[in-house]
Phi, psi and omega in degrees: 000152193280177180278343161310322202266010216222315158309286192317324176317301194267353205253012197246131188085358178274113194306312216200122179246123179247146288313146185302292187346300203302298198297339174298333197289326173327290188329284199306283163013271174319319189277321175270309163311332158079026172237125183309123162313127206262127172274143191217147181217096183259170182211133142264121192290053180255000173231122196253022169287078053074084156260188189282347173301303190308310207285342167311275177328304169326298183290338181312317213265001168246014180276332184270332145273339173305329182253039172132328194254162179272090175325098197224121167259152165218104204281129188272100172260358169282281190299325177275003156297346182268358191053125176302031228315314175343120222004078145264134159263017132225182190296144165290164178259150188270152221228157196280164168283324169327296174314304173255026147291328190297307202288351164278345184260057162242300182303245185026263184331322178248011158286354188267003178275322200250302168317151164263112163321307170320316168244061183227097169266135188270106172232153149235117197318334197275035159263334170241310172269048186248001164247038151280140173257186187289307151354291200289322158358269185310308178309293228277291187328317206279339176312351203167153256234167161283298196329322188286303181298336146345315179299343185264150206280341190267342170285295214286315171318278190311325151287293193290336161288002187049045178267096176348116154238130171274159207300328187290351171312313194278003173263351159325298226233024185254314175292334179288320183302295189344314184300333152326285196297338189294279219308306212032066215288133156262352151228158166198137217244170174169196186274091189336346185267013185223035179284288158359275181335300199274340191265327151344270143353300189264353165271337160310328221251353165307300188313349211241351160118348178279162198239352200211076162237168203337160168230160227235114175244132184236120187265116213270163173316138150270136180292122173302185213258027115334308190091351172238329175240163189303161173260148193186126176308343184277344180245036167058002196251005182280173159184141207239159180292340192245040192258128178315140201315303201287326210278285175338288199311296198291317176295320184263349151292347145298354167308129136280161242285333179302338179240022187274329157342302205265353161274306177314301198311303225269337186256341168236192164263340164349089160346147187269338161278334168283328168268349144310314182298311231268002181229029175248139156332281179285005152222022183211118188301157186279347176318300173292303183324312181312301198310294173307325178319275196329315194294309196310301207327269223271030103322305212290337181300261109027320185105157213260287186315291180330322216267321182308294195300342185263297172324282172332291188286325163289017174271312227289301197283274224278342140270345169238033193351059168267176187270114197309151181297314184249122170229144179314153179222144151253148173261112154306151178251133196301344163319317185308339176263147191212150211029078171046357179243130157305140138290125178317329206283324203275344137307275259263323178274013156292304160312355177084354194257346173200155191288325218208147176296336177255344168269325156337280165339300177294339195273329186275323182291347195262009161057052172262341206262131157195149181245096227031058165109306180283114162314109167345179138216343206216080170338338210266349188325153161232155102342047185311129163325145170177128158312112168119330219270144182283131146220141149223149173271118162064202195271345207240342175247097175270128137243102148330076194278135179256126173308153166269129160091000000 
């Protein structure tokens, strides 16, 4: 690909390339000299569970080895002992070196769903900075100003709320830079929520004396599939790659229709004029649209079959509102019963379908709840035993009860 065509590549669903110029020139550079360009990626491993919010970046970084180049995440088993301040409004707790060596071989493992292994290198930031002395510190320090640290927005929130900062904090985003200059890193990608960090980098590594330094791509949040807050496994609003094909299916046919752009754009490959059409109303239902969404989605994850076999079965239970093939099937303990009959709240939560008699309770009152077919209505409900009886929460969670004996 030409080097125009190779910006436009790399330049799609990316907020901000600092400076762009720069990359054409890394690009053209690279192409003629025939030496790969080193891509830096940092992480704190504190979640080693991998949604498409994770997978935005990931595909940046493999778009960037189809064309040539090399790849180094670098997982901070350094820094995150120090925590990550980024939007925090307090100090984080700093995580064991232990912790996040378990939780990179977790990532590691399901980065090879996005990655080219080959041109993927795996580091840990404490191989350089766990040899620094105090010297080399203070040398660090100097690099730069309070004032200057100051400027992140979760340092300034906290200081201007008389909200603690502690000193080791303020080596966060000095130590990362630093993994630039180790790295001597020519791009780093990362999150519009890691601008702070990445701009760092590349001013250290001015500072440190390159004449040529990173240029700094920036990739936006992906919104869950809420519609409203960033995706994450802790709000429930994610879908992670290695969630079985139908589970996926059924979460991105739940999108609304406003963000479905932004799901083609940042998650698949689907030409960007197919996906005008394909998000346009008046000329595409948003169903089929979802529809087609979901199938690239759990291809590029999953396989071509999978994408048939999740499509199928979710026509099969939600539109032709037949019963998934395979349903759970669970035993209560018989304490729950008396004269042969139960509270509904306390199946469903035996079942496995809520966590807790009061979100039972809330699911039921929200007209979520039904039992071979027919809707709850009455929290307060009681249940005769029968072997064989259906609950399901919503569309997507079936149990199947077995009498005990």
């Amino acid at each position: 690909m030409s080097i125009d065509q190779q910006m436009e590549a790399l330049g799609r669903g990316a907020t901000e390339i600092v400076p762009r110029e720069a990359l054409a020139a890394k690009l053209e550079k690279s192409q003629k000299t025939g030496k790969p360009l080193q891509i830096k990626l940092g992480l704190d491993p504190t979640a080693p569970d991998i949604h498409l919010g994770h997978a935005v970046v990931l595909r940046k970084l493999r778009q960037f080895q189809d064309f040539g180049h090399n790849v180094t995440i670098v997982i901070g088993d350094f820094t995150a002992m120090i925590g990550d301040p980024t939007g925090r409004s307090e100090t984080r707790k700093p995580l064991t070196s232990e912790k996040t060596r378990e939780n990179a071989k977790t990532y590691a493992e399901q980065y090879n769903k996005i990655l080219d292994p080959a041109r993927t290198r795996i580091a840990f930031n404490s191989e350089w900075l766990g040899k620094l002395n105090l010297f080399d510190l203070i040398d660090l320090m100097s690099k730069t100003t309070v004032a200057r640290l100051l400027e992140r927005d979760d340092f300034s929130n906290r200081f201007n709320n008389g909200i603690p900062i502690h000193a080791h904090e303020l080596m966060y985003p000095l130590c990362q830079a630093f993994d630039s200059v180790a790295l001597n890193a020519d791009v780093e990608i990362g999150g519009t929520d890691q601008r702070f960090n990445i701009m760092m980098g590349r001013d250290l590594q001015r500072e440190r004396g390159s004449d040529d330094p990173q240029v700094a791509l920036f990739m936006p949040i992906l919104v869950g599939i809420d519609g409203v807050e960033k995706m994450s496994k802790s709000k429930g609003n994610g879908v992670g790659i290695d969630e079985p094909p139908l589970l996926m299916f059924e979460k991105l046919m739940s999108i609304g229709d406003s963000v479905m752009r932004e799901y083609y754009e940042l998650c698949t490959e689907v030409p960007l004029d197919e996906v005008k059409l394909l998000c346009d109303p008046n000329r595409t239902h948003p169903k089929i649209a979802k529809k087609h969404l979901a199938r690239e989605i759990i291809t590029i994850y999953h396989g071509e079959s999978s994408a048939d076999s999740a499509d199928a079965e979710w026509e099969r239970i939600h539109a032709q509102r037949e019963l998934p093939e395979e349903i759970a099937e669970f035993t209560p303990s018989t304490d729950l019963f008396v004269d042969g009959k139960a509270k509904v709240v306390a199946l469903i939560v035996a079942a496995g379908l809520a966590a807790s008699l009061g979100e039972a309770k809330r699911l039921i009152q929200q007209g979520g709840v039904g039992i071979d077919g027919e809707k709850v209505k009455d929290p307060a409900a009681l249940v005769e035993a029968r072997n064989g009886l259906i609950f399901n929460c919503g569309r997507r969670k079936f149990a199947r009860l077995v009498i005990a004996g």
